[in-house]
N, C-alpha and C positions, 0 to 999 in steps of 0.2 A: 661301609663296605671294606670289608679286606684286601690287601692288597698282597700279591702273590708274584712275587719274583720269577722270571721264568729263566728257567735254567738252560745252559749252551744245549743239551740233549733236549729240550723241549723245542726250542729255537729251532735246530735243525730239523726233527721231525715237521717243525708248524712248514718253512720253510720246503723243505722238500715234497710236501704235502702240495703245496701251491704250486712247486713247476709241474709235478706232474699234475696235477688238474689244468693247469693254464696249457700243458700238450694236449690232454686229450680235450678242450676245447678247440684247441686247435685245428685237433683232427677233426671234429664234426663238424666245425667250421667250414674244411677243405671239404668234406662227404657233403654238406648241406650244398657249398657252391657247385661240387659235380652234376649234385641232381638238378639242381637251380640250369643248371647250364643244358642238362639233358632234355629238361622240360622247355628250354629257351627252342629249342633245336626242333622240338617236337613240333610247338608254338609255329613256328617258321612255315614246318611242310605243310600244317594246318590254314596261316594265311593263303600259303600258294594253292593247295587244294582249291581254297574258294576262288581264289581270284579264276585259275582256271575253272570251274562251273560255272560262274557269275557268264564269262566269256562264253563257252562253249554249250549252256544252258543245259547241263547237266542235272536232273532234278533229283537222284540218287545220293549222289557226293553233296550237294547243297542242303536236302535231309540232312545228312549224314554231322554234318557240320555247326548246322544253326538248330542254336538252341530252342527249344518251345515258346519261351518265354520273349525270343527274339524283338528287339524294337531297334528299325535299322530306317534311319534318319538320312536325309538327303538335303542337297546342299540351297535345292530350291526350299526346302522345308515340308515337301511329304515327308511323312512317318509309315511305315510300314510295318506289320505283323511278320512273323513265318509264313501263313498262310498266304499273306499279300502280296510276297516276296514271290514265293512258289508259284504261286497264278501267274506272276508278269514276266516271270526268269525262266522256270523249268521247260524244258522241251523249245524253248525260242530261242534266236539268235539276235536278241536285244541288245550283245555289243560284240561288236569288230575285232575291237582289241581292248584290252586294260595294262597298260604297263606300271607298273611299280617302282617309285626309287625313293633315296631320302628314308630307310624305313629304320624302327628303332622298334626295339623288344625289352621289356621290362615284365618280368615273372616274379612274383609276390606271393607263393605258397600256390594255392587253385586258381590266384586272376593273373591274371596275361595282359597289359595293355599294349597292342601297337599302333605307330602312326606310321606313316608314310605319303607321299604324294601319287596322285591316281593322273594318269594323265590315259583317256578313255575316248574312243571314239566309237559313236553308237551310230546301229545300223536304224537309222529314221530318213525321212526322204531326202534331206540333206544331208547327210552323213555329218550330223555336228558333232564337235569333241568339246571337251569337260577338262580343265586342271581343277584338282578339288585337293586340301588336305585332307587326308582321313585318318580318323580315330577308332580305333576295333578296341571293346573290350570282352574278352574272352574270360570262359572260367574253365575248370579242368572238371572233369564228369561221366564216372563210367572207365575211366582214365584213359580219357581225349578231349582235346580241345572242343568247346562251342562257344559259338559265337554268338555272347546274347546283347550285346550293341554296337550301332557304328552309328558314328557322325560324320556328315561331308558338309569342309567349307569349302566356296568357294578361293581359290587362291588367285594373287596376283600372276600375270605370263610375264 
């Protein structure tokens, strides 16, 4: 192999070559995290959407939200469909309240994971309440959130 000397003029073009690519990575870089951050935000009004319908048995916004594909897991260990979902949620006032705290958003291109802690109190004859952590994993579709799984564990009080 020959070996080729590179010259000061070569040097500085290879050179200047590279800061300006290492800028405009930069800049996409910074574009990538705006959008990342746009979509974080989107992500957000999409959990709160559900949590209100989940609440207020909204079957519109709950459509709206959960994916087809839906498989939403509870902390006794039913599983439920969308449809399964819709039958025991839509048009009913199944719970009281749902408060949300503890909660973390991670957006990975189309999937969404969040968690949080559910602390819920359901309208059953005893008005019993639930601390559960929950796991939502969302994907982007149609360009909006859905919600195609959640896991609830049981948490320590």
């Amino acid at each position: 192999m020959e070996k080729h000397a590179m010259t000061r003029r070569e040097a500085l073009v290879a050179m200047g070559t590279g800061i300006a690519a290492a800028g405009m990575a930069g800049n996409a870089n910074a574009v990538g995290a705006a959008a990342g951050a746009g979509n974080a935000a989107a992500l957000e009004g999409a959990v709160e959407a559900l949590r209100r319908a989940l609440e207020e048995g909204d079957g519109k916004v709950l459509s709206a939200v959960l994916h087809d594909h839906l498989t939403y897991s509870h902390s006794d260990g039913r599983v439920w469909s969308k449809d399964v979902l819709m039958g025991n949620v839509a048009g009913k006032k199944r719970y009281l309240s749902i408060v949300t705290s503890e909660q973390t958003v991670d957006v990975q291109g189309d999937v969404g994971i969040v968690r949080h802690t559910y602390d819920v109190v359901n309208n059953d004859d005893k008005k019993s309440t639930s601390h559960i952590k929950v796991l939502l994993c969302w994907t982007l579709a149609d360009r909006s959130w859905k919600l195609l799984a959640r896991s609830g564990t049981n948490a320590p009080t």
